[in-house]
C-alpha positions as YAML, in Angstrom:
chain: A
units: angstrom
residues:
- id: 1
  name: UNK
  ca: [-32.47, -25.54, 104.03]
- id: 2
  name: UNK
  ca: [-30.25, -23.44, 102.26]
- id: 3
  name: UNK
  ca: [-30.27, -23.37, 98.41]
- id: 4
  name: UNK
  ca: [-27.69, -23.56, 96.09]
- id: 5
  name: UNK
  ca: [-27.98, -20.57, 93.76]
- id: 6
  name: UNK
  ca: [-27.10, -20.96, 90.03]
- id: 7
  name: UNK
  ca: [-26.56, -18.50, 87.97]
- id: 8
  name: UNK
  ca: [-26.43, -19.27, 84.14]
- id: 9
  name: UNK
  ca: [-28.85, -17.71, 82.58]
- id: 10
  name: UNK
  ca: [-29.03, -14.02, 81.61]
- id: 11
  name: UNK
  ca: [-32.81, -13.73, 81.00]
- id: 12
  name: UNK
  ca: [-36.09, -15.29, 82.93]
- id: 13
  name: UNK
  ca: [-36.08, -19.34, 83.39]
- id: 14
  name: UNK
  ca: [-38.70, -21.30, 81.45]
- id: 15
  name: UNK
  ca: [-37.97, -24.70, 81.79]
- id: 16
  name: UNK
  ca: [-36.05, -27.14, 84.48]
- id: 17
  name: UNK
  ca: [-35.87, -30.66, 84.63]
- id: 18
  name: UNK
  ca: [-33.56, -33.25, 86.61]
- id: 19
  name: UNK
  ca: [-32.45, -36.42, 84.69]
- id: 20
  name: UNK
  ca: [-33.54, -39.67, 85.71]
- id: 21
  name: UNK
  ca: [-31.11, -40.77, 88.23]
- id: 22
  name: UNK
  ca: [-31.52, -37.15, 89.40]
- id: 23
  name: UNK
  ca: [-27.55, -35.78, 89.40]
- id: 24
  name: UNK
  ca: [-27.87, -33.45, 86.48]
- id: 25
  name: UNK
  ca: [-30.39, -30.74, 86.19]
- id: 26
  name: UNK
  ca: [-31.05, -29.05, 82.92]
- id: 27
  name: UNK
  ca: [-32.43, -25.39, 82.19]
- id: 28
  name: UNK
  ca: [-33.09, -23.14, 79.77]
- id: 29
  name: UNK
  ca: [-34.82, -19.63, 79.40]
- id: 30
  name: UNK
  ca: [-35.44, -17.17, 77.35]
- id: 31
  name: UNK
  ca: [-31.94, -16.71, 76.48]
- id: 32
  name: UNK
  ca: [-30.62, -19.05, 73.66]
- id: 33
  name: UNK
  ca: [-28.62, -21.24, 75.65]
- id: 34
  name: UNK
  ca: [-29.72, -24.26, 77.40]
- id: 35
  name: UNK
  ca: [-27.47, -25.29, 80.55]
- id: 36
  name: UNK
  ca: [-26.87, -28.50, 82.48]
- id: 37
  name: UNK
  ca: [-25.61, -28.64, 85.94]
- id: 38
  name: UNK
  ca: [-24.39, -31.26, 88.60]
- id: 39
  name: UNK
  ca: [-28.06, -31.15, 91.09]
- id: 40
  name: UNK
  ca: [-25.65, -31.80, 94.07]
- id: 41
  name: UNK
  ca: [-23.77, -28.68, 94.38]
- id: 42
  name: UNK
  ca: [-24.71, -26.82, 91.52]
- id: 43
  name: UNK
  ca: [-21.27, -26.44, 89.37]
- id: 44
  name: UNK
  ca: [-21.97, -26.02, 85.50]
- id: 45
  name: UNK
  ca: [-21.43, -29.06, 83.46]
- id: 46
  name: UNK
  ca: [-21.56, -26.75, 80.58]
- id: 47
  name: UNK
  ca: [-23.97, -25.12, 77.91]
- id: 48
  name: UNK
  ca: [-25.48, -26.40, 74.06]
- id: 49
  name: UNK
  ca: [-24.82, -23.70, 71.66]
- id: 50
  name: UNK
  ca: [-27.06, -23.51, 68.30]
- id: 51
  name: UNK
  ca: [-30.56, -21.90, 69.27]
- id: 52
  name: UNK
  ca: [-31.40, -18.25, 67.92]
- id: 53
  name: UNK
  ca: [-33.97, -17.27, 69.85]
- id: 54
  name: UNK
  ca: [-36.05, -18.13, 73.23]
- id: 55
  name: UNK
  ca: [-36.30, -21.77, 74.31]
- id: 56
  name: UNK
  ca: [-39.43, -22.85, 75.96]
- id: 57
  name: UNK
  ca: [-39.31, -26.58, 76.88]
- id: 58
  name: UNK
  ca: [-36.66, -29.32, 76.83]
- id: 59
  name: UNK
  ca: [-36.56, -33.41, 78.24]
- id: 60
  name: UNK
  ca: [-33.92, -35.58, 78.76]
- id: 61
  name: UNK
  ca: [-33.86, -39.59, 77.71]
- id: 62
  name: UNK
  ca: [-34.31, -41.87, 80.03]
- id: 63
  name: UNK
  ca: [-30.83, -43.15, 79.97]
- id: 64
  name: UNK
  ca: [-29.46, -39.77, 80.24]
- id: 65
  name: UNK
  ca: [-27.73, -39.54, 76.83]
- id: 66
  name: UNK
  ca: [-29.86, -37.21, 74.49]
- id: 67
  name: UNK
  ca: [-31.57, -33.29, 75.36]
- id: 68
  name: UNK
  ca: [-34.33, -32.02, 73.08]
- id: 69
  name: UNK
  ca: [-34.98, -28.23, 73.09]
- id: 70
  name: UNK
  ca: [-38.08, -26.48, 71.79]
- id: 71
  name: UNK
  ca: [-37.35, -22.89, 70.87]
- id: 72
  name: UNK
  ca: [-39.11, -19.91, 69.47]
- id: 73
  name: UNK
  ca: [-35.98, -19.91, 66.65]
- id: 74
  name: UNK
  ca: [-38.71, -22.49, 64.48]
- id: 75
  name: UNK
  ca: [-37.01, -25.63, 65.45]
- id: 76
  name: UNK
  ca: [-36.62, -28.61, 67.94]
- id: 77
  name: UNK
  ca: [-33.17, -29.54, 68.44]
- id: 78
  name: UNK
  ca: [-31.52, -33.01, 69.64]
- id: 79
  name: UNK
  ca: [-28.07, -32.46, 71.41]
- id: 80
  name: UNK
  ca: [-25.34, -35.43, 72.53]
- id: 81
  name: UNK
  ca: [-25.51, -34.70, 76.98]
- id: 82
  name: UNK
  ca: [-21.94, -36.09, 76.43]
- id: 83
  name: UNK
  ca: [-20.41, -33.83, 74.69]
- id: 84
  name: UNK
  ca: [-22.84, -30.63, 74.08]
- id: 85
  name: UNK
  ca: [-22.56, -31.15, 70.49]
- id: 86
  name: UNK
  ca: [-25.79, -31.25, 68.11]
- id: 87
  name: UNK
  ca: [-27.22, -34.26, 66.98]
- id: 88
  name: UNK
  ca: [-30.42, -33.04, 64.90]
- id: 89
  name: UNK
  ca: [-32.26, -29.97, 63.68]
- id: 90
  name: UNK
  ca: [-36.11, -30.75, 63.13]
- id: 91
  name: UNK
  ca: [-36.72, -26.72, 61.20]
- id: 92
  name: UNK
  ca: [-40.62, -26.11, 61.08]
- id: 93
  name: UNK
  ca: [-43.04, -23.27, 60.05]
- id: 94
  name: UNK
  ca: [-43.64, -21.64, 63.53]
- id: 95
  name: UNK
  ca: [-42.15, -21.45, 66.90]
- id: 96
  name: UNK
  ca: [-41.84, -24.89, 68.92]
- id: 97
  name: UNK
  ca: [-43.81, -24.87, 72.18]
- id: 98
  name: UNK
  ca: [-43.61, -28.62, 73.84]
- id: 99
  name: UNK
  ca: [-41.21, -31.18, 73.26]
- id: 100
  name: UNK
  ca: [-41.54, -34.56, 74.96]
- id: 101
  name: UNK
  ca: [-39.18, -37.87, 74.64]
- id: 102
  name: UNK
  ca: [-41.68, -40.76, 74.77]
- id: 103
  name: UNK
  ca: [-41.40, -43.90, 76.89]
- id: 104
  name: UNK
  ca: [-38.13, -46.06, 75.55]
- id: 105
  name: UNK
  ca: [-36.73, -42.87, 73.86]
- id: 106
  name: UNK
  ca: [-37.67, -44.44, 70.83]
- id: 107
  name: UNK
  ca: [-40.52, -41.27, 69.12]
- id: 108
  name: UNK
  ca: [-40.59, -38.01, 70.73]
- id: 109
  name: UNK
  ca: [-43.44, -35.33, 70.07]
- id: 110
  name: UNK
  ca: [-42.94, -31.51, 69.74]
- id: 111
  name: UNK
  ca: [-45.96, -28.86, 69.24]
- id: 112
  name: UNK
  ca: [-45.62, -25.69, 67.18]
- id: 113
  name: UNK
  ca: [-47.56, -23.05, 67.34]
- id: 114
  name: UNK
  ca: [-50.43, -21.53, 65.85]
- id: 115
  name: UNK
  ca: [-49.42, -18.39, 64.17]
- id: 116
  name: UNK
  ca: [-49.08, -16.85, 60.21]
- id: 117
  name: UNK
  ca: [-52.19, -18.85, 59.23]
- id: 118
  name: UNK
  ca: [-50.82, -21.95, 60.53]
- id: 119
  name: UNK
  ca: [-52.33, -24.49, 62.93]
- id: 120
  name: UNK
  ca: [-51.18, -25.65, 66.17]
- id: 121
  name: UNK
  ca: [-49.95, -28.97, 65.80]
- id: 122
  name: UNK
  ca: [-48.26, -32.19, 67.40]
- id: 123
  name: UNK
  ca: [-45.59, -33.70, 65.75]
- id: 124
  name: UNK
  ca: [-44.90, -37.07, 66.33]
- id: 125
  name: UNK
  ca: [-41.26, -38.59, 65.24]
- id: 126
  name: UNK
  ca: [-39.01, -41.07, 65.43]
- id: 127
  name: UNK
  ca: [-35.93, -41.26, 67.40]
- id: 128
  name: UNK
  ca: [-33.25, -43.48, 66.00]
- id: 129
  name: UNK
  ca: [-30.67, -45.19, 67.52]
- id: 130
  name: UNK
  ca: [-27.90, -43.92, 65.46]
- id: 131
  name: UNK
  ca: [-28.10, -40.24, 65.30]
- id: 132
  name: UNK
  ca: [-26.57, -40.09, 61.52]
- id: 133
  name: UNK
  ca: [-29.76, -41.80, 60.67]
- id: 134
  name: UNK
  ca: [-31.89, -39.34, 61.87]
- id: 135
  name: UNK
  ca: [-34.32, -38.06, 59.59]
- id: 136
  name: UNK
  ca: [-37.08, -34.80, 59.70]
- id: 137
  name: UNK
  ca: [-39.66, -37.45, 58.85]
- id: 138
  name: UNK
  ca: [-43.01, -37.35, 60.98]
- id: 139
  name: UNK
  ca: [-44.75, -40.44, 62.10]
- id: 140
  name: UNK
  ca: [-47.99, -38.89, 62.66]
- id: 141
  name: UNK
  ca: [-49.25, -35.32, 62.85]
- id: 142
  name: UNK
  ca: [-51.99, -34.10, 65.32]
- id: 143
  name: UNK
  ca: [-53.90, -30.66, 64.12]
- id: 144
  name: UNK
  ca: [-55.29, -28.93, 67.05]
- id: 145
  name: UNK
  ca: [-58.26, -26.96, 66.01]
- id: 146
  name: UNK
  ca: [-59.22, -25.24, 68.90]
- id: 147
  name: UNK
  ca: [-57.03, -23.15, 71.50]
- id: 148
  name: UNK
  ca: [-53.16, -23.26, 71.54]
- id: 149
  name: UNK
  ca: [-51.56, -26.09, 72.96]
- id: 150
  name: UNK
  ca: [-49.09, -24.38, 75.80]
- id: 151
  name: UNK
  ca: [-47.97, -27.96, 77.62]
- id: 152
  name: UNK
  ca: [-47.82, -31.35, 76.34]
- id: 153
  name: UNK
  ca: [-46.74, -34.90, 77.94]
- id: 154
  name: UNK
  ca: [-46.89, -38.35, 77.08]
- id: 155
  name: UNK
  ca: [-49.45, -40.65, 78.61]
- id: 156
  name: UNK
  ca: [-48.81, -44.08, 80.09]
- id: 157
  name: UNK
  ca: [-47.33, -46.24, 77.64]
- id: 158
  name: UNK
  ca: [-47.24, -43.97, 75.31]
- id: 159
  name: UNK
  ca: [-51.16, -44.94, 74.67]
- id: 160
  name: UNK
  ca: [-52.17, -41.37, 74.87]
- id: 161
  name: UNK
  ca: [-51.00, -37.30, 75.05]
- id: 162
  name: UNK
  ca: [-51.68, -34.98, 77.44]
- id: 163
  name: UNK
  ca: [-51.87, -31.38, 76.16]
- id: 164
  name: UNK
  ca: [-52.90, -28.25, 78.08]
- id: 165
  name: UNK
  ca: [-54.11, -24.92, 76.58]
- id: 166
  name: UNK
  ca: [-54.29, -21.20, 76.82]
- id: 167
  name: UNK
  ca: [-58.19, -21.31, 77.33]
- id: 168
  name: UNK
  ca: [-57.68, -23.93, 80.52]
- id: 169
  name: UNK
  ca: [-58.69, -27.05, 78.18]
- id: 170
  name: UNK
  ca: [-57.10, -30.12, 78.60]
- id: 171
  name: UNK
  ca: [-57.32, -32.81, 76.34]
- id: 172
  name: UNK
  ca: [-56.49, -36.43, 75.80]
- id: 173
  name: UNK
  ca: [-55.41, -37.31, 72.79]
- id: 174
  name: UNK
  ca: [-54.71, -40.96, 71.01]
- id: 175
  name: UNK
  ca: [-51.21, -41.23, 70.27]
- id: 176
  name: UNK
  ca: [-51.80, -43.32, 67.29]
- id: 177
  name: UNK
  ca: [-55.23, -42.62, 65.44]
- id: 178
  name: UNK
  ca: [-54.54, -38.32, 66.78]
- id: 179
  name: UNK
  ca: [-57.91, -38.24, 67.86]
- id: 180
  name: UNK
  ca: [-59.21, -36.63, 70.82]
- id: 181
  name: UNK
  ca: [-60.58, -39.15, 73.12]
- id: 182
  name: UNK
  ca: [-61.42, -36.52, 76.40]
- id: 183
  name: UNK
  ca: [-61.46, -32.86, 77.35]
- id: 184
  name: UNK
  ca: [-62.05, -31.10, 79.68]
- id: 185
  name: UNK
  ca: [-62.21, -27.29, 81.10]
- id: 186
  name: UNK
  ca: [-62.16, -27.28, 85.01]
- id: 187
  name: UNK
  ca: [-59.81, -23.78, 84.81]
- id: 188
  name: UNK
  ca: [-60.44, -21.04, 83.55]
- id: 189
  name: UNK
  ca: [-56.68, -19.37, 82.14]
- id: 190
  name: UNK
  ca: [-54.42, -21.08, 80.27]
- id: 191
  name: UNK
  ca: [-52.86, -24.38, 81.54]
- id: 192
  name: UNK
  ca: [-49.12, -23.35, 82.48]
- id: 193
  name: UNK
  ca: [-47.73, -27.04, 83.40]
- id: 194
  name: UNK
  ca: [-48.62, -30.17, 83.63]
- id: 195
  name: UNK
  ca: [-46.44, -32.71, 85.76]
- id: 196
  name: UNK
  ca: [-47.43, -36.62, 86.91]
- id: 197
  name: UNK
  ca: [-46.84, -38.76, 89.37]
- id: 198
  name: UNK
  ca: [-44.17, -41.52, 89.75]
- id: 199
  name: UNK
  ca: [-46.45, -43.96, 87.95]
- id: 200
  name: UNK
  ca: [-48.44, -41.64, 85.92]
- id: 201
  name: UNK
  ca: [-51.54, -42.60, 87.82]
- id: 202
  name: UNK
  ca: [-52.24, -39.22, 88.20]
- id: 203
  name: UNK
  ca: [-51.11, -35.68, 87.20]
- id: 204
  name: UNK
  ca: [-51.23, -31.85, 88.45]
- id: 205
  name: UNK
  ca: [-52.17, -29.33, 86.28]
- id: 206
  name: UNK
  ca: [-51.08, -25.67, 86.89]
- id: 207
  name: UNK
  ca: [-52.86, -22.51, 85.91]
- id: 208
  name: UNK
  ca: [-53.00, -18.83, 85.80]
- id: 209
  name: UNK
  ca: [-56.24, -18.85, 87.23]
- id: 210
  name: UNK
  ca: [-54.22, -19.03, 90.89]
- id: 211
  name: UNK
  ca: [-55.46, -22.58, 91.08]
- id: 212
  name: UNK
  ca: [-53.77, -26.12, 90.64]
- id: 213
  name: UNK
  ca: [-55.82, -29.19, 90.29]
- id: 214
  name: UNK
  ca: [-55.07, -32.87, 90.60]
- id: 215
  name: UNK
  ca: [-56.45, -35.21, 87.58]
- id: 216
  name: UNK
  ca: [-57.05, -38.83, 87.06]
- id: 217
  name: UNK
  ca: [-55.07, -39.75, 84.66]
- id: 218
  name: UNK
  ca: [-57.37, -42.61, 82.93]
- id: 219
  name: UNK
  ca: [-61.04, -40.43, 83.13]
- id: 220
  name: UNK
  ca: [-59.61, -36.88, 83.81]
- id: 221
  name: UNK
  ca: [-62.06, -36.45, 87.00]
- id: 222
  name: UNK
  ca: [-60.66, -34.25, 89.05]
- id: 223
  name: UNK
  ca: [-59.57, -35.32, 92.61]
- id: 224
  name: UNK
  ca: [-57.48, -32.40, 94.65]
- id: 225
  name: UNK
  ca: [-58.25, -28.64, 94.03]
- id: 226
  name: UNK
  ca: [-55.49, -25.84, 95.23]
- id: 227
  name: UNK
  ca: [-56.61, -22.55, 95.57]
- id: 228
  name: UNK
  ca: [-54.13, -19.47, 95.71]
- id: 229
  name: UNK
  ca: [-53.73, -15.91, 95.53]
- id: 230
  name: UNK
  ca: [-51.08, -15.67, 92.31]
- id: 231
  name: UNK
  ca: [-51.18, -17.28, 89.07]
- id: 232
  name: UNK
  ca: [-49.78, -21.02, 89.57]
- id: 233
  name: UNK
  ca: [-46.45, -21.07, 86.85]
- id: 234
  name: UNK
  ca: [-45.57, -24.96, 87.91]
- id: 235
  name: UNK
  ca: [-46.68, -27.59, 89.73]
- id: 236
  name: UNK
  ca: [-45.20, -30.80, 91.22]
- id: 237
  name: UNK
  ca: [-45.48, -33.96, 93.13]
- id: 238
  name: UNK
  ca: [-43.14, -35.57, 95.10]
- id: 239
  name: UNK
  ca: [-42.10, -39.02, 94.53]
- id: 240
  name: UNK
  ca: [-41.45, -40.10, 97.74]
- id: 241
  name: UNK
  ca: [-44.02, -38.41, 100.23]
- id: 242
  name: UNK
  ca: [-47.88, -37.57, 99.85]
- id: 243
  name: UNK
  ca: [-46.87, -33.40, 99.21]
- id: 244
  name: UNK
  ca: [-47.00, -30.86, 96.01]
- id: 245
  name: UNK
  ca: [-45.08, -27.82, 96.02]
- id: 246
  name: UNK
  ca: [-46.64, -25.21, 93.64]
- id: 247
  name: UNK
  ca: [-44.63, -21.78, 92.00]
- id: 248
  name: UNK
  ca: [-45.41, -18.77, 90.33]
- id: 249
  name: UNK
  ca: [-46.13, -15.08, 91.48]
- id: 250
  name: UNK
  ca: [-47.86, -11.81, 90.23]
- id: 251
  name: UNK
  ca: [-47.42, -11.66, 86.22]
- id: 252
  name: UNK
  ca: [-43.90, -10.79, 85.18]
- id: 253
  name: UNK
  ca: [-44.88, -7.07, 83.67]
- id: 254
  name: UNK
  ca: [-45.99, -5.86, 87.05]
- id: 255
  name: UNK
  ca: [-43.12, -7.22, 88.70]
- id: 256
  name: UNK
  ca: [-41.17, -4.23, 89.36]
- id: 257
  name: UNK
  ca: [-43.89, -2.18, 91.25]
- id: 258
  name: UNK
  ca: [-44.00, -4.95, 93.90]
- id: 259
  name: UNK
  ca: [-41.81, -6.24, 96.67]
- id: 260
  name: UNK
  ca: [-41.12, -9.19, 96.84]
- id: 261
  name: UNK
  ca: [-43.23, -10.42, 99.87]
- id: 262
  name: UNK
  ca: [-46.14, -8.15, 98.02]
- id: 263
  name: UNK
  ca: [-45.77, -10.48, 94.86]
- id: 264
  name: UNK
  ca: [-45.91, -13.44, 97.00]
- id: 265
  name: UNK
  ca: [-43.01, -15.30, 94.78]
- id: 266
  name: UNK
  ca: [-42.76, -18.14, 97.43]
- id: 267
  name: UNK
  ca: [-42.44, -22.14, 96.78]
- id: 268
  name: UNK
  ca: [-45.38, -23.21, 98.31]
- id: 269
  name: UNK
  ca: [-45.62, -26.67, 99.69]
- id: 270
  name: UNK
  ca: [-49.07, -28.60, 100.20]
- id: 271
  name: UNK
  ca: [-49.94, -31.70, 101.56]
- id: 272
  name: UNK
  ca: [-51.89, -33.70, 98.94]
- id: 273
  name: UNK
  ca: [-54.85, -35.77, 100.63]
- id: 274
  name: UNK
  ca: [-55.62, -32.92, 103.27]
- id: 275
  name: UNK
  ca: [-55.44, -30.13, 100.94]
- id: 276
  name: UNK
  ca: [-53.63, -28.12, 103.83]
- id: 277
  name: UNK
  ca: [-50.54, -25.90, 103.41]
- id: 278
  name: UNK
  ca: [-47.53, -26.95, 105.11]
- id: 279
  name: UNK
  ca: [-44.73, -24.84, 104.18]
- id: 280
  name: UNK
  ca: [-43.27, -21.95, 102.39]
- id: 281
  name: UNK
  ca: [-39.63, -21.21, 100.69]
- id: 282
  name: UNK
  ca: [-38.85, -18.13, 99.87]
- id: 283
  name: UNK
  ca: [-35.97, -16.63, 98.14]
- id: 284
  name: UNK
  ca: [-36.66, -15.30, 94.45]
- id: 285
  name: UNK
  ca: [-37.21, -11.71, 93.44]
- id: 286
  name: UNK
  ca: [-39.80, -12.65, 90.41]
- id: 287
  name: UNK
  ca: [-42.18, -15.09, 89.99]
- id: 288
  name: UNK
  ca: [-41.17, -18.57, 89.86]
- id: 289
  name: UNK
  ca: [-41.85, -19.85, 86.30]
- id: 290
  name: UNK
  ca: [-40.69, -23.56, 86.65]
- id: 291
  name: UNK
  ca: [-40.65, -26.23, 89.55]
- id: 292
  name: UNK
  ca: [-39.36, -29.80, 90.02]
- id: 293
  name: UNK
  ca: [-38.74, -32.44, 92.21]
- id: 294
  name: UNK
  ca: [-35.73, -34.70, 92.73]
- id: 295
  name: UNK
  ca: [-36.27, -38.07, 91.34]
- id: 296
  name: UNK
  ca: [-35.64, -39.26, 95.03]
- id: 297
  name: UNK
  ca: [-37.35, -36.88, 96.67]
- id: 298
  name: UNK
  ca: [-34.76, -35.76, 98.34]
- id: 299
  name: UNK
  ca: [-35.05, -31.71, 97.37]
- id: 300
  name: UNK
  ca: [-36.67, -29.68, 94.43]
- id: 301
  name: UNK
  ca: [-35.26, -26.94, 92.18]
- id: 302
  name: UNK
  ca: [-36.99, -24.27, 90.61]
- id: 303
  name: UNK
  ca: [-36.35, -21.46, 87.85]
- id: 304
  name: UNK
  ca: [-38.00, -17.58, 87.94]
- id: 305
  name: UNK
  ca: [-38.28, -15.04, 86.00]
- id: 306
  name: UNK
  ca: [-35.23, -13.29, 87.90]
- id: 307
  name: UNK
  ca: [-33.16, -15.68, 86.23]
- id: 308
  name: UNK
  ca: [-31.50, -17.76, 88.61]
- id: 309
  name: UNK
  ca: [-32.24, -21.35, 89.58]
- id: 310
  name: UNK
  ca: [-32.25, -22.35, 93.00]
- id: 311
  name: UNK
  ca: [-32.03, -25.86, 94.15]
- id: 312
  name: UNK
  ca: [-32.60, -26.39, 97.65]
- id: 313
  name: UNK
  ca: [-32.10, -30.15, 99.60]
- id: 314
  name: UNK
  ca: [-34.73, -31.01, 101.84]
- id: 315
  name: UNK
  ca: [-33.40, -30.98, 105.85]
- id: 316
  name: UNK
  ca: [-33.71, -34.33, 108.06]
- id: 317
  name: UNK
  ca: [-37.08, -32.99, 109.88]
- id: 318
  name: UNK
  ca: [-38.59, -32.43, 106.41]
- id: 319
  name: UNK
  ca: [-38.57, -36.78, 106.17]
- id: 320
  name: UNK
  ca: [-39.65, -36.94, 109.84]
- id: 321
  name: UNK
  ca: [-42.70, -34.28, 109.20]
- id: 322
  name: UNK
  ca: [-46.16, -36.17, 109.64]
- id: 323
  name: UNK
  ca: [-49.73, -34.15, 110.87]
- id: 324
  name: UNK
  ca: [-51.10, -36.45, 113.79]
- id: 325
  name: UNK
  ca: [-53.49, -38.15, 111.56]
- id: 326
  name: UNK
  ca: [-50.86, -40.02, 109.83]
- id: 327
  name: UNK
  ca: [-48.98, -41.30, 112.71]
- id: 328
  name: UNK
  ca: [-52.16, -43.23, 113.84]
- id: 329
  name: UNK
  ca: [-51.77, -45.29, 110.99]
...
């Protein structure tokens, strides 16, 4: 399995995410430009020029035609996939954290941060069809009054959000009334990504704690508990085959006393129902900060703090791979 390396970034990766269909990959890091690439052998589509400062999060519609960005310049940003040109500038108070498009495209959410006396809060808007009609106006606005949210996602239907936080909390909001409906704290550092399943029927949470737990999505009972030796940067499940494949590494600011092996900045892959490992990738020189699967399946990409993203495709055997318990079925 040997990656493709791409190299577009000149600081560490925070956020990668493939499109639906799965041919274009997105990044961005904590440089100011956010990057889209062709998943199948990495050439650079090209880049969306506007953001001042780090960018933490991004999504892509569902039909492929619209990026939002979340940056530490105090704004979300909407940009035409087409054409790299910008479609909106939402400015706020603090530095953007999350940003989310919601099922249909039709509202998207973004969180900002709670700093210079102001709270952390989710910000609900609409999308509109016609980008010239775009306005800064919020549907609905969601205080959080206890810990800092650092990873947010819609819920099924758009019914609910899913935020995670820097003390380990997760909560589950209402989407429409804002209140908080459940939370819990099963970890004990702050929630570094939160990714679901095909159908949303469940999710993974990952967290610098070194573990990585699997959560109901309706109740929030916890199912699947992954124990490791690092803090756990991302977390993801496959859509195809019962497996996770968890990332992260020693914390950045040690990084440079370490080797590589020592840091342990391996892809780690997991089967999901047995809890047992069954694989490792290795390959970047800092801790992996970002990890996701192909739509099909088919591979998974992921995004350190070295800067590169590497997107590797799964071999033949990987499909053919079963322990002996599933065969008897």
């Amino acid at each position: 399995m040997k990656p493709i390396l791409l190299a577009g970034h000149t600081r560490a990766l925070t956020k990668i995410k493939y499109n639906r269909e799965g041919d274009l990959l997105f990044s961005v890091s904590k440089d100011n430009q956010p990057c889209v690439w062709y998943s199948h052998n990495g050439e650079r589509l090209g880049t969306f020029s506007g953001h001042n400062g780090t960018i933490w999060d991004l999504d892509v519609s569902h039909d492929s035609l619209r990026l939002l960005t979340a940056s530490a310049d105090s704004s979300c940003r909407m940009w035409s996939v087409e054409n790299g040109k910008q479609l909106f500038v939402w400015h706020t108070k603090t530095a953007v954290r999350c940003v989310a498009f919601a099922e249909g495209d039709k509202m998207a959410l973004f969180v900002t941060d709670a700093v210079m006396g102001e709270k952390c809060t989710i910000h609900i808007v609409q999308i509109e069809q016609d980008p010239t009609k775009q306005t800064e106006k919020v549907l609905k606005t969601i205080v959080v009054p206890t810990n800092k949210v650092t990873t947010a996602v819609w819920g099924l239907l758009n019914k609910t959000i899913i935020t995670g936080h820097e003390d380990g909390t997760i909560t589950v909001w209402d989407a429409k009334t804002g209140t908080a409906l459940h939370t819990t704290k099963e970890q004990t550092a702050q929630i570094t990504d939160i990714q679901f399943n095909k159908d949303k029927g469940f999710f993974i949470s990952a967290s610098k704690d070194h573990t990585a737990l699997v959560y109901d999505s309706e109740n929030l009972s916890v199912f699947r508990k992954f124990v490791t030796e690092r803090p756990v940067n991302a977390a993801a499940i496959s859509p195809i085959r019962p497996h996770i494949v968890l990332g992260g590494g020693q914390d950045a600011m040690s990084v440079t006393t370490t080797a590589a092996r020592q840091g342990k900045f391996e892809a780690r892959f997991f089967h999901l129902a047995f809890e047992d490992e069954i694989g490792r990738v290795k390959g970047h020189f800092g801790p992996i900060n970002t990890i996701a699967f192909h739509p099909l399946g088919t591979g998974y990409a992921s995004g350190g703090e070295d800067g590169y993203v590497r997107v590797h495709h799964f071999d033949p055997d990987y499909f053919e791979f079963k322990f002996p318990v599933e065969d008897e079925e």
